[in-house]
C-alpha positions in Angstrom: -68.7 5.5 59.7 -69.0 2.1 58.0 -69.5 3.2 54.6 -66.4 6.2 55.4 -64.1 3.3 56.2 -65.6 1.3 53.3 -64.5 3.9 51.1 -60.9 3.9 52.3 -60.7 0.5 51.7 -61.7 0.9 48.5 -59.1 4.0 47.8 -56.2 1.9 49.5 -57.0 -1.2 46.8 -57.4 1.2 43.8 -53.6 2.6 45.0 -52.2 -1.2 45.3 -53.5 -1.8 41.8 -51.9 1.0 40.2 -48.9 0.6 41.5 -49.1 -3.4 41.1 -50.0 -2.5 37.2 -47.3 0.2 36.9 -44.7 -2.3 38.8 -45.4 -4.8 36.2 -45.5 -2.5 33.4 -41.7 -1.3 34.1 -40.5 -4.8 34.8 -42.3 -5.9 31.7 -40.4 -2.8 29.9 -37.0 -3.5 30.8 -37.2 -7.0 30.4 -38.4 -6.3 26.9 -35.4 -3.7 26.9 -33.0 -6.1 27.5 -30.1 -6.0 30.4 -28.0 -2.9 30.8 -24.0 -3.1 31.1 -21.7 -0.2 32.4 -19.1 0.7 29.8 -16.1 2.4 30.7 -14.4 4.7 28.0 -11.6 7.2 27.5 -13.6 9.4 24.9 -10.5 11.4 23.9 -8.9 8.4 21.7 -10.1 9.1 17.7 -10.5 7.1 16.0 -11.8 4.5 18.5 -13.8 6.3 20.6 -14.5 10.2 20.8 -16.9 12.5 22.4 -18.4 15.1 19.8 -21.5 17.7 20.9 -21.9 15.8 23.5 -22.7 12.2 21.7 -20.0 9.3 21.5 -18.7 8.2 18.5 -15.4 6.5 17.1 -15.0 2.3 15.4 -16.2 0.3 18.9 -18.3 2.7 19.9 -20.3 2.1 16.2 -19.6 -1.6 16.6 -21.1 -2.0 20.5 -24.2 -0.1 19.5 -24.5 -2.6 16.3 -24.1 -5.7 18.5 -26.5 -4.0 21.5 -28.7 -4.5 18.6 -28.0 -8.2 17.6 -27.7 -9.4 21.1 -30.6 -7.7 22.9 -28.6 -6.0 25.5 -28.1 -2.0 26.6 -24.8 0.0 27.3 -24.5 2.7 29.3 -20.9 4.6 29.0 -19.0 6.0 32.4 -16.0 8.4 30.7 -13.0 7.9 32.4 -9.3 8.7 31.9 -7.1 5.9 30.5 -5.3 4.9 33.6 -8.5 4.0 35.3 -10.5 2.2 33.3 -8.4 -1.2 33.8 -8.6 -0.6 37.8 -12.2 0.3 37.4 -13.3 -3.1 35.6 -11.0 -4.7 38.0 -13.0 -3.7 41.0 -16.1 -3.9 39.8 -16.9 -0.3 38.8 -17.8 -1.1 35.7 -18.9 -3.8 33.1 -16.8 -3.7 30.5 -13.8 -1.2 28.9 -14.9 -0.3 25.4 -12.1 1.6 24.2 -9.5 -0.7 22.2 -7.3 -2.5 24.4 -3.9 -3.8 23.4 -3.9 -7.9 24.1 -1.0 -8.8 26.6 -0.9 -11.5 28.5 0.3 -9.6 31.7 -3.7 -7.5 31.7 -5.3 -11.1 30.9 -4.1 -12.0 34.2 -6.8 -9.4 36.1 -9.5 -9.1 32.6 -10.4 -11.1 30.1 -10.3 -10.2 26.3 -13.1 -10.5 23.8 -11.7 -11.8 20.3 -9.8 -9.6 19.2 -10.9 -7.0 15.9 -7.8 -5.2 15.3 -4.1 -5.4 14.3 -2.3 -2.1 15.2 1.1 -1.1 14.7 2.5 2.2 16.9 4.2 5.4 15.3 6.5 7.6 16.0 5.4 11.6 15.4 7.4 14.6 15.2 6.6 18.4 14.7 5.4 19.0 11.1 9.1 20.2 9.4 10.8 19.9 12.3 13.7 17.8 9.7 13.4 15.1 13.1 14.9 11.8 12.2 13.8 8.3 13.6 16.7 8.0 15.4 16.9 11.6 16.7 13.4 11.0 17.9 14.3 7.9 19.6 18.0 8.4 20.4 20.2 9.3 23.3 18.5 12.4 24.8 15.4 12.4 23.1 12.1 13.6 25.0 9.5 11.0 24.4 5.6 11.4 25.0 3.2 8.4 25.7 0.3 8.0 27.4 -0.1 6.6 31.0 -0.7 3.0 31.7 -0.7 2.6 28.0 1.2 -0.7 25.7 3.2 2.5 24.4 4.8 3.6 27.6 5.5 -0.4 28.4 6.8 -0.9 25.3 9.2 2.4 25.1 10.5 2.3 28.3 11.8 -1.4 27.7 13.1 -0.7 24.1 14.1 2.4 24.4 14.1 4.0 27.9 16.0 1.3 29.3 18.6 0.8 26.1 20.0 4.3 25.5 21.0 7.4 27.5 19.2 10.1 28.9 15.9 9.4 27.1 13.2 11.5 28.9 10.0 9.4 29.3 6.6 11.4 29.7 3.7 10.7 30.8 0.2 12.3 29.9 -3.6 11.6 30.5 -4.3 11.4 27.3 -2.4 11.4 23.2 -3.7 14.5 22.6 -2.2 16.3 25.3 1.2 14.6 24.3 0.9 15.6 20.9 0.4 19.7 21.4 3.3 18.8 23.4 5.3 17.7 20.3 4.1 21.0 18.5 5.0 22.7 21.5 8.3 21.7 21.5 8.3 20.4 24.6 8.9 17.1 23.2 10.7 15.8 20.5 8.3 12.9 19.6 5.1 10.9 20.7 4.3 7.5 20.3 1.0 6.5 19.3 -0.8 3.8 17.3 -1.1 4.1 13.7 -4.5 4.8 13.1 -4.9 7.5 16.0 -2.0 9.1 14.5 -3.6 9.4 10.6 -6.8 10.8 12.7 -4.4 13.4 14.0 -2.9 14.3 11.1 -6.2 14.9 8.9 -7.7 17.2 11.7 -4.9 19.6 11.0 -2.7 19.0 14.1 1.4 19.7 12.6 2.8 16.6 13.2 4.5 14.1 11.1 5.0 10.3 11.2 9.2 9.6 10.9 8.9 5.5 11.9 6.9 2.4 12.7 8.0 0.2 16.1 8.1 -3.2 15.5 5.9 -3.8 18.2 2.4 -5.0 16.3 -0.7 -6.1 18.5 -4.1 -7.4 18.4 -6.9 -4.9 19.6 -9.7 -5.9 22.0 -12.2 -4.8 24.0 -12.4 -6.5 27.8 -14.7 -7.6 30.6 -14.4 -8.5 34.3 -12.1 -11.4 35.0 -14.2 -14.7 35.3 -16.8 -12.4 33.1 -19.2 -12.3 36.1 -22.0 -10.8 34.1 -22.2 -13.4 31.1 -21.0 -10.7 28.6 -18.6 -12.1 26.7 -19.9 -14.8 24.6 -22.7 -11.7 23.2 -19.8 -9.5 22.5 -17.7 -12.0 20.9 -21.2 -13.3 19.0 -22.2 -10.0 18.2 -18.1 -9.2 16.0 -18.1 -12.2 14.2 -21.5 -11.3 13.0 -21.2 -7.9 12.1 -17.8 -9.0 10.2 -19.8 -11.6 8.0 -22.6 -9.2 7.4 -20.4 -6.5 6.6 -21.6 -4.0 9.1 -18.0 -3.7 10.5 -16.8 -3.0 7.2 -19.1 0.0 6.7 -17.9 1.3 10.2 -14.0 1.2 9.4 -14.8 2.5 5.9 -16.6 5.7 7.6 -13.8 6.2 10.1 -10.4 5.0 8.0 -8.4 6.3 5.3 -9.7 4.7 1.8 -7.7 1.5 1.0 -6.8 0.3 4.4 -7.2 -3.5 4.5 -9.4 -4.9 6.5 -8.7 -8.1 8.9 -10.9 -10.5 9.6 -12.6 -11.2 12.9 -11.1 -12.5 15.0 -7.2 -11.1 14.0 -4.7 -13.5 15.4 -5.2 -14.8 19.1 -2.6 -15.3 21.4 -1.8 -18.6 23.2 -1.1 -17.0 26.7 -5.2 -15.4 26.1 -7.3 -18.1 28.4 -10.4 -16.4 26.8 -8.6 -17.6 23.2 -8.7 -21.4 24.1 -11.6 -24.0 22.6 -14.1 -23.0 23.7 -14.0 -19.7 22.7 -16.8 -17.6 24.6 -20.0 -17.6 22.2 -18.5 -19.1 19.2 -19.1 -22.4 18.2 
């Protein structure tokens, strides 16, 4: 009986190694792997972010995985539709939102901003021939497209919704909806940012742009107000770096039409922007 019990003893301490060793080996491991974040993205916004076979792709998408690498740090993406991503880093949910954001001081009340990369203009885009002026598009009457909870539909319902008669204002989940709306002719034009709109054009969709708003904007990506995870000053860190050593450049040049000039990092920061007064979060 002795040497039975003996023997169990034995088993039970060779089982607490094991699982003392393998314990320590994963903690080891993901220590050496670096902390993992919870992105939220809208992966149906080219050419910022995408989904393609299954694999993310698009300018911040390229530039996160970049700075993962600089800073030490791991991402893991949640793919969510545009109207919740805000709500979801507001509560918690997730990390941080890397699909561009628009810089406003009304969302920097409830986020906060990481330097911002990007200086965007929106468009205005017709059907491809339609003859559609700027002003038709935009005039009394006209059926406008935007996307929900987006700078667009803020921006359009105040200039234009609100200052002529019987514009239609529509909503969608997503540009790309809005846009085979505009072929459709369900609508008579969509307004989207620049860039997204080129990306839609060289991918074959019959559209056209007839006008720029005078509404231009700084692009950013955002974190958890207070930035309760310590993420900002990497992310901030992390673009300035990949500007100066010209990894940035490489990622716009693989995504943007040739010639496009390229701002430097960070692009103008606003004065209402807490996250844009000295100190700025990881720069020194």
């Amino acid at each position: 009986m002795k040497r039975k019990l003996n023997g169990v003893v034995w088993l039970l301490v060779v089982v607490f190694l094991m699982v003392s060793i393998n314990l320590s080996f994963a903690g080891g491991q993901q220590e050496a792997e670096g902390e993992v974040y919870s992105a939220g993205i809208e992966a149906a916004f080219p050419p910022w972010a995408y989904a393609e076979k299954g694999e993310y792709k698009g300018i911040v998408v390229d530039a996160v995985r970049a700075i993962e690498e600089l800073e030490g740090f791991n991402v893991e993406y949640k793919d969510l539709p545009w109207p919740s991503l805000i709500p979801a880093l507001e509560q918690g949910k997730i990390d941080m939102v890397v699909t561009g954001l628009s810089v406003t001081c009304e969302r920097a009340e409830i986020l906060d901003y990481t330097i911002p990369f990007f200086a965007l203009k929106d468009v205005v885009l017709v059907a491809e021939g339609s003859g559609t002026s700027m002003a038709e598009a935009t005039g009394d009457g006209a059926r406008i497209g935007v996307q929900a909870g987006s700078t667009q539909h803020d921006w359009v319902e105040a200039n234009i919704v609100d200052k002529k008669n019987n514009v239609k204002l529509s909503t969608y989940e997503d540009f790309l909806m809005a846009v085979n709306d505009v072929d459709s002719g369900r609508l008579d034009a969509v307004v989207v940012d620049r860039l997204s709109a080129l990306q839609y054009i060289e991918k074959g969709s019959p559209i056209e742009m007839v006008g720029e708003l005078d509404n231009a904007r700084s692009v950013a990506m955002a974190v958890g107000k207070g930035d309760p995870n310590g993420i900002l000053g990497k992310l901030n860190r992390g673009f300035v770096t990949i500007y100066e050593n010209g990894t940035w450049e490489e990622i716009l040049k693989s995504y943007l039409p040739a010639g496009l000039e390229i701002d430097p990092i960070p692009t103008q920061m606003r004065d209402c922007i807490d996250t844009y007064q000295d100190p700025v979060p990881g720069l020194d």
